[in-house]
C-alpha positions, 0 to 999 in steps of 0.5 A: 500500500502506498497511500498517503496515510496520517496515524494520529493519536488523541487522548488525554495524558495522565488518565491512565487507559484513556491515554493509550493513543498518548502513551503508545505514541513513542512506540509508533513513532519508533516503527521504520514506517514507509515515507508515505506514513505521518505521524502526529499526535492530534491534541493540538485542537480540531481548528488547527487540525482544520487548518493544517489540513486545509495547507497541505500540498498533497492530501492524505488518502487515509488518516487513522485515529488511534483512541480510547473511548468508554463504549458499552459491552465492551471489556477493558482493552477490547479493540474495534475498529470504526470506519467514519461514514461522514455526515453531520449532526444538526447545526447546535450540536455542530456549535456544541463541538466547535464550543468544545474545542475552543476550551480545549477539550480533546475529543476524536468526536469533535474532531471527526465534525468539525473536520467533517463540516470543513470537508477535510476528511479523505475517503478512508478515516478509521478509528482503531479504539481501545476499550479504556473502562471507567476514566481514571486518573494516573500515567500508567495503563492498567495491566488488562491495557498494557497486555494488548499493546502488541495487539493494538500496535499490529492492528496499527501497522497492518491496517496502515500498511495493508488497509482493511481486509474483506473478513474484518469486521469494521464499525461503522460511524456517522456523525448525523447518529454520533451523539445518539448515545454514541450509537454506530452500526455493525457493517462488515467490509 
């Protein structure tokens, strides 16, 4: 595969299995990945992050969101893989997210709307996410976590290096049904 491909990782720091995509950010740096792979960590703010994307000289084919976000009937460390499918929810909770992100709140959600209303985003966004359980403050990951980095950082690499397979079971997440109790929908690709 030779997309152009952002791996981002959002997240805050310091609140333990909530800052995998931090906390990891070193180890994926460290991988000898192609020239056409960028690196970043995504806590800079969705405007900024509009921005960026708005001077790029050559866009990305792919971006891929390492996080770590509380879902229901999960277990802790689970991994789903989300493909974001576009669209907007109604124009206050546009506001709501744009609000959010100017008092610094780090949030993939926002982040995938106000991308998605400034039309930034390529054909191919994933989520890889990582069931954190109940937020909690501290710098290390618990230990259900830290057992599932090596699965967490090949699930990284293949889908950057390989895309997505036909047999993989990937979610899909629209931004119209995001804040519907974080509902997504099962759709195999």
């Amino acid at each position: 595969m030779n997309k152009r491909t952002l791996i981002g990782t959002v997240g805050y720091h310091m609140l333990r299995n909530h800052s995998v995509a931090p906390i990891l950010l070193p180890e994926i740096q460290s991988v000898n990945w192609p020239d056409s792979v960028e690196i970043e960590e995504m806590n800079w703010g969705p405007i900024a992050i509009v921005q960026y994307f708005q001077t790029l000289k050559i866009s990305f084919d792919r971006v891929i969101f390492l996080v770590a976000i509380e879902r229901p009937n999960r277990e802790i460390g689970d991994i789903t893989i989300f493909q974001w499918n576009g669209g907007l929810p109604t124009s206050t909770q546009i506001q709501a997210c744009i609000g959010d992100a100017a008092t610094g709140v780090i949030s993939v959600e926002n982040l995938l709307i106000i991308g998605e209303f400034f039309k930034i985003w390529p054909k191919d966004v994933y989520l890889i996410d990582v069931e954190p359980g109940p937020e909690q403050g501290g710098e290390y990951l618990t230990e259900a976590v830290e057992r599932k980095i090596p699965e967490i950082l090949y699930t990284l690499e293949r889908i950057t290096l390989q895309g997505i397979s036909l047999e993989e079971e990937v979610l899909v997440l629209k931004g119209d049904e995001m804040f519907n109790d974080m509902n997504y929908e099962n759709s195999r690709h």
